[in-house]
N, C-alpha and C positions, 0 to 999 in steps of 0.2 A: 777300581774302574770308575772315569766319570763317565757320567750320560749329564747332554746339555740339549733341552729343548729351547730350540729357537724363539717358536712362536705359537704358544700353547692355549694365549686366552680363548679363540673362537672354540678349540674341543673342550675347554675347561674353563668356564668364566667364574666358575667358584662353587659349582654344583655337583662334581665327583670330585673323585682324590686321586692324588698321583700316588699314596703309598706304595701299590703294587708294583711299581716301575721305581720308587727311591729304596724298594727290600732287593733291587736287584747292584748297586752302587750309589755313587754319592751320586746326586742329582742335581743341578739346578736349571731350574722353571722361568725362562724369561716370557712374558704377556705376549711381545713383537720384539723384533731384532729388524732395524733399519739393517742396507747394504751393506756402509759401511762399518759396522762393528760383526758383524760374522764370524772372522776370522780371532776376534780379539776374542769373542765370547766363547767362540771352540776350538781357541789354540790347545789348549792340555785334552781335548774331550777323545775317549776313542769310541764312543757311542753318541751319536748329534739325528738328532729326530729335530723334522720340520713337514710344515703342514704347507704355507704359501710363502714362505721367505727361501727365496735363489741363493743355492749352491754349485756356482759353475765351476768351470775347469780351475782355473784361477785361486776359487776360492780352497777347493778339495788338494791342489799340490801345494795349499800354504799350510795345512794341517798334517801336520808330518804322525801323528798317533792314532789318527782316526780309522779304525778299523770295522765300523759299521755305519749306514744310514738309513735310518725309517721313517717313511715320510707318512706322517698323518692324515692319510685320503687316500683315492683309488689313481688319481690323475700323478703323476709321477714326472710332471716334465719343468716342475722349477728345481731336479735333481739333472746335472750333467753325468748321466750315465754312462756313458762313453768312457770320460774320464776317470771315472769312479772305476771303472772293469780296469784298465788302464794298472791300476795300483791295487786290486784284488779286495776291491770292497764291495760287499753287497747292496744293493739298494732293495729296499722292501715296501711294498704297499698295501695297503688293506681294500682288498678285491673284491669283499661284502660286505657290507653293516649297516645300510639302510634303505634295503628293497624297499620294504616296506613304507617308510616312512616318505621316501621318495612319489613311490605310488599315491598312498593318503592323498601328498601335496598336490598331486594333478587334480586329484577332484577338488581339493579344496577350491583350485585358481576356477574350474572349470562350470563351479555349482554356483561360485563367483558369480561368474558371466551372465549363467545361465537364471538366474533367481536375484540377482543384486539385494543380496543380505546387507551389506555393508551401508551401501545408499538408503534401503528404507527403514531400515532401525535406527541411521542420522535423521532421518525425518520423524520419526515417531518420538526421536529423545529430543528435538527442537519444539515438539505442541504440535503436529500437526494433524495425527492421529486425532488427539484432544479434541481439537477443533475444525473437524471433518462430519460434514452432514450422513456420510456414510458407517456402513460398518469395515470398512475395508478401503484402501485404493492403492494400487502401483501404478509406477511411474515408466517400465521398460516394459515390453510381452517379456512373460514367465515362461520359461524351458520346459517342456518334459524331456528327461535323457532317454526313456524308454522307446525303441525302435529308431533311436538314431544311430548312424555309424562313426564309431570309433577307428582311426586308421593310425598305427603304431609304426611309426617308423624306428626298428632298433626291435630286434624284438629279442634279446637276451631274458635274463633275471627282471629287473624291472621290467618291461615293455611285455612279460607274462604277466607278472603282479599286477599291471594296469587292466592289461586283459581281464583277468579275474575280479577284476572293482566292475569293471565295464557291464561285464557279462551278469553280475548281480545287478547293477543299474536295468538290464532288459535292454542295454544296448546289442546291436552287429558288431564282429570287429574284425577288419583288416589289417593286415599287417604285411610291412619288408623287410628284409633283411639282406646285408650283401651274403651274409653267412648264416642261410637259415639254419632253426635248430631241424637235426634229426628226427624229432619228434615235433608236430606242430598239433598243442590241443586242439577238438574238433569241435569247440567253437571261436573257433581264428581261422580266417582264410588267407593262407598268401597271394601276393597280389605287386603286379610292378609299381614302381615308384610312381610315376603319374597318374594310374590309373587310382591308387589310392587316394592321392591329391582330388583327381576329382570327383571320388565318390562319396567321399567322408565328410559327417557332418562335424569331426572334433579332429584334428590331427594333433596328435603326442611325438614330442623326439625323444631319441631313447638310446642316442646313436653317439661314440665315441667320436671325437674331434679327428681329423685325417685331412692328410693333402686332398685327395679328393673330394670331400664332400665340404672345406671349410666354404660357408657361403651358401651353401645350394637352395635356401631355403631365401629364392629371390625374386624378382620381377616375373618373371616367365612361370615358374613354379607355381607364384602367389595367385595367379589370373587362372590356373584351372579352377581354383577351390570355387565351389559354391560362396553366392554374396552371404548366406546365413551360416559360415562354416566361422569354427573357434579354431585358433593354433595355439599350441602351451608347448614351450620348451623349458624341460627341468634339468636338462643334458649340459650342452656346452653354450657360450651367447654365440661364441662365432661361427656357429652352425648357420646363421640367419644373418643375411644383408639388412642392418637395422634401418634405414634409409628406403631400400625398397619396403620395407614391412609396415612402416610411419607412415609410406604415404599412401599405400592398400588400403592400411584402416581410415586415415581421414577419407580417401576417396569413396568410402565405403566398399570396397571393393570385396571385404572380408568382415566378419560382424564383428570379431574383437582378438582379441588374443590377451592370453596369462601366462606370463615370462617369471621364471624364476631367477634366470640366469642372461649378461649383457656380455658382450665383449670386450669389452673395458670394466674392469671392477675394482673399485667402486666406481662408479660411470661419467663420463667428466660433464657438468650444466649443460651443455648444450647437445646433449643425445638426443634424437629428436623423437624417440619412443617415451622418453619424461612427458609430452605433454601431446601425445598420438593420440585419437577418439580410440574411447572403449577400449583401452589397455593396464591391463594391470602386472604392478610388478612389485616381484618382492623380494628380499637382498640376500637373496641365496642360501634358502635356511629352509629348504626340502627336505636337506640332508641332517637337519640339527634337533631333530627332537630328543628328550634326552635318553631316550630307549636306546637312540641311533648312535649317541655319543658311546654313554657306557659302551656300548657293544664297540664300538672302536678304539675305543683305550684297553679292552680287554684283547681286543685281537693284536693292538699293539706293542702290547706287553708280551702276549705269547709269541710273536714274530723274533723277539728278541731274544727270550728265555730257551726258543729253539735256535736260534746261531748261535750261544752261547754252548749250549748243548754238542752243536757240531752238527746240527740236519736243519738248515737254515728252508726255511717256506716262503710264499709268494717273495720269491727273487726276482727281481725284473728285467735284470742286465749280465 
């Protein structure tokens, strides 16, 4: 049996092992696979795992032996599923493996904001500290998160896990969901979409990408928030109209935001949140600590070891 990974450097830059996955057949590990060699790379393959490298329709009827696909992440849409069901092939995803880590990451953007660690430890390693008549000075007002409002839009797995960071911070927290859970811990209140907008002193997305909601996070939306309110999206970029949200924050209109995730990735020079007052961004690596990895190479493997088996799990299509 071959297994041919596409595009394996971001889950693996050289920090875990593919052994577990090369004890299952012959394997090979490409870093990235441009478009055009896809096909060349997994002509013989009947196991082909991809993380952000596109397998369209096209590309799945030119692989005449391909009998499985496992995509490394949750998000499953540079797999042509359709086509793949079409020819009685599974598609597979890994559906959790970094609540957590993802959570972490909103505080980290959000304590960012709130405390600018990053700006005054630059000044303190320039001599300034050094040479400060004081014993102390900042440069932005310092945050307390305690008794502020958290509003969680998405409230699945993650957007509970934030809740939980939130709620040890001694924050409030609101939360939406088009599809609330059954159960809403009781300290999370749900709460309609705008009203959250304009209650919240932090808003979180947490919210899968969809016809209806691509964008939603725009002009009109942006103007409920409070001038002292934070947005962080660790979710999807095209959740948020980047252009309305560039110009919230210069206008002040919003005190900052911490983006994980852009709509274009990697983002092309002239995105005009690269150079938006009080935004911070960082290149989509919520999901990448290596706790997050491991766990998703290991679920990847067992996604596989189970269709091999004959009781294949998270199938998508």
């Amino acid at each position: 049996m071959r297994i041919v990974v596409l595009d394996g450097h971001t889950l693996n830059p050289g920090d875990l092992s593919w052994d577990e996955l090369r004890a299952l057949g012959e394997c090979v590990v490409h870093d990235r696979t441009a478009p055009g060699d896809v096909v060349a790379r997994a002509q013989d393959a009947e196991i082909v795992f991809t993380n952000k490298t596109v397998l369209d329709r096209a590309a799945i009827r030119a692989l005449p032996k391909l009998r499985y696909i496992g995509v490394l992440a949750t998000g499953y849409n540079v797999v042509d599923v359709r086509a793949a069901r079409e020819r009685n092939i599974p598609v597979t995803n890994i559906p959790t493996y970094g609540t957590r880590s993802v959570a972490q990451h909103v505080f980290a953007l959000l304590l960012e904001l709130t405390q600018r660690v990053g700006h005054h430890a630059g000044t303190v390693r320039d001599g300034r500290w050094s040479a400060c008549q004081d014993f102390c000075y900042w440069d932005y007002p310092l945050i307390e998160l305690e008794g502020l409002t958290m509003g969680i839009v998405g409230f699945g797995r993650i957007g509970q896990a934030v809740a939980k960071l939130a709620d040890a911070f001694g924050m409030r927290v609101l939360a939406h969901d088009v599809q609330p859970p059954r159960e809403v811990p009781s300290d999370a209140r749900l709460v309609e979409l705008d009203a959250l907008f304009a209650q919240s002193d932090v808003v979180s997305l947490h919210c899968p990408l969809t016809a209806d909601n691509e964008g939603f996070i725009n002009a009109r939306r942006l103007a409920l928030m409070k001038k002292s309110a934070f947005l962080i999206n660790t979710s999807r970029g095209p959740l948020v109209k980047e252009a309305d949200l560039a110009a919230a924050l210069n206008a002040g209109q919003i005190a900052g935001a911490g983006l994980d995730v852009l709509a274009v990735e990697p983002p092309r020079p002239d995105n005009p949140l690269l150079t938006a007052k009080n935004c911070y961004i960082t290149p989509h690596i919520a999901w990448a600590t290596r706790a997050a990895r491991a766990r998703l190479m290991r679920i990847a493997v067992e996604n596989l070891r189970r269709f091999l088996d004959g009781r294949p799990v998270h199938v998508v299509n």
